[in-house]
C-alpha positions as CSV (number, residue, x, y, z in Angstrom):
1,X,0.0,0.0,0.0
2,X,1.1,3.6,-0.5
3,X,1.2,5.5,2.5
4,X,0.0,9.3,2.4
5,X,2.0,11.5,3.5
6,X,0.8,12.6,7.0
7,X,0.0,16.4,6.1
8,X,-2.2,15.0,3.7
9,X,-3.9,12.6,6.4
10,X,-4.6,15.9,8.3
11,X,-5.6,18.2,5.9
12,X,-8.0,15.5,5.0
13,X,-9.2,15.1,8.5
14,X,-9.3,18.7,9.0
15,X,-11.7,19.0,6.2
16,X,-13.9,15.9,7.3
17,X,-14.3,17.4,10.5
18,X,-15.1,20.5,9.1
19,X,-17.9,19.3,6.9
20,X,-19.5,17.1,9.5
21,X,-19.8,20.2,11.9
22,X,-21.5,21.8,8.9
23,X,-23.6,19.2,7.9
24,X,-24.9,18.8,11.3
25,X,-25.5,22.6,12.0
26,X,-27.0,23.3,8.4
27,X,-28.4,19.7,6.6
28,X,-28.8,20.3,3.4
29,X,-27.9,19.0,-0.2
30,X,-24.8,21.2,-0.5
31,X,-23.4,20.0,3.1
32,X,-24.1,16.4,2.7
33,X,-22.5,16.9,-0.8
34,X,-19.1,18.1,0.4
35,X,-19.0,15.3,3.5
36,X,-19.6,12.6,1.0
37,X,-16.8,13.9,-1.4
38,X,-14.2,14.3,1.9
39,X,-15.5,10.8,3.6
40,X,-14.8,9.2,-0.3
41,X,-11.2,11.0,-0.5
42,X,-10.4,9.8,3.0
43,X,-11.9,6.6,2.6
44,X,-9.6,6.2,-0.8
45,X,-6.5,7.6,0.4
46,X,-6.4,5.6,3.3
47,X,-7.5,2.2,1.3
48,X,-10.9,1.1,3.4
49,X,-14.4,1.1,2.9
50,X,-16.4,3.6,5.3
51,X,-15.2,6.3,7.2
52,X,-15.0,4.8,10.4
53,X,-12.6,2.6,9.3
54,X,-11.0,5.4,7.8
55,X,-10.6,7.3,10.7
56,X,-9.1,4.5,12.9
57,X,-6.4,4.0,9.7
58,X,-5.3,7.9,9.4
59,X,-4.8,7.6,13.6
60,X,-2.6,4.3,12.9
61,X,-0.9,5.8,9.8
62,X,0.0,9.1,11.8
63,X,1.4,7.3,14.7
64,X,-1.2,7.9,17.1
65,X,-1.0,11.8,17.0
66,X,-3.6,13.4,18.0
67,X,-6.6,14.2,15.1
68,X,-8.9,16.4,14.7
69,X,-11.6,14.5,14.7
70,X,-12.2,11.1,17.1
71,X,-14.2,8.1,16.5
72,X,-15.0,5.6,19.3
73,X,-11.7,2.9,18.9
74,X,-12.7,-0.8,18.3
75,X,-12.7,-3.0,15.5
76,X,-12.0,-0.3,13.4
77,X,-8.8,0.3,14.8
78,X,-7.6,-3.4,15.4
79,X,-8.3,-3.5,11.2
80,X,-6.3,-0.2,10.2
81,X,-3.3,-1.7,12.3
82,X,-3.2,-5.2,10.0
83,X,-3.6,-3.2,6.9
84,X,-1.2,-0.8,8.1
85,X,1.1,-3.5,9.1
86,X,0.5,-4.9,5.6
């Protein structure tokens, strides 16, 4: 696998955070628009499936540093570690 390079991870988690807050304080076409296109780019640069996944992966891949945005750690994570190990 081809490991972003970490400023892109949190750029990328920047802007998925970003775009959650503003779907949730504005639904709407627009804002679900923009945090589907940021939770496809994050799920594709971090090679998995949904954004949970995603999430636990871009944690793994930046060695645990802190990220802006935090998802409750479980199978997720224990996942992103074997493909990051991979």
């Amino acid at each position: 696998m081809i490991t972003p390079h970490p400023q892109v991870l949190r750029d990328l988690l920047s802007r998925y955070a970003t775009a959650r807050l503003a779907h949730e304080e504005h639904p709407g076409d627009r804002t679900r628009r923009v945090l589907e296109d940021v939770s496809y780019t994050l799920c594709v640069t971090t090679a998995t499936t949904d954004v949970p996944h995603a999430l636990a992966a871009a944690e793994i891949l930046l060695g645990g540093a802190a990220s802006p945005v935090r998802e409750p750690a479980g199978e997720p994570a224990r996942e992103a570690e074997a493909l990051a190990a991979a």
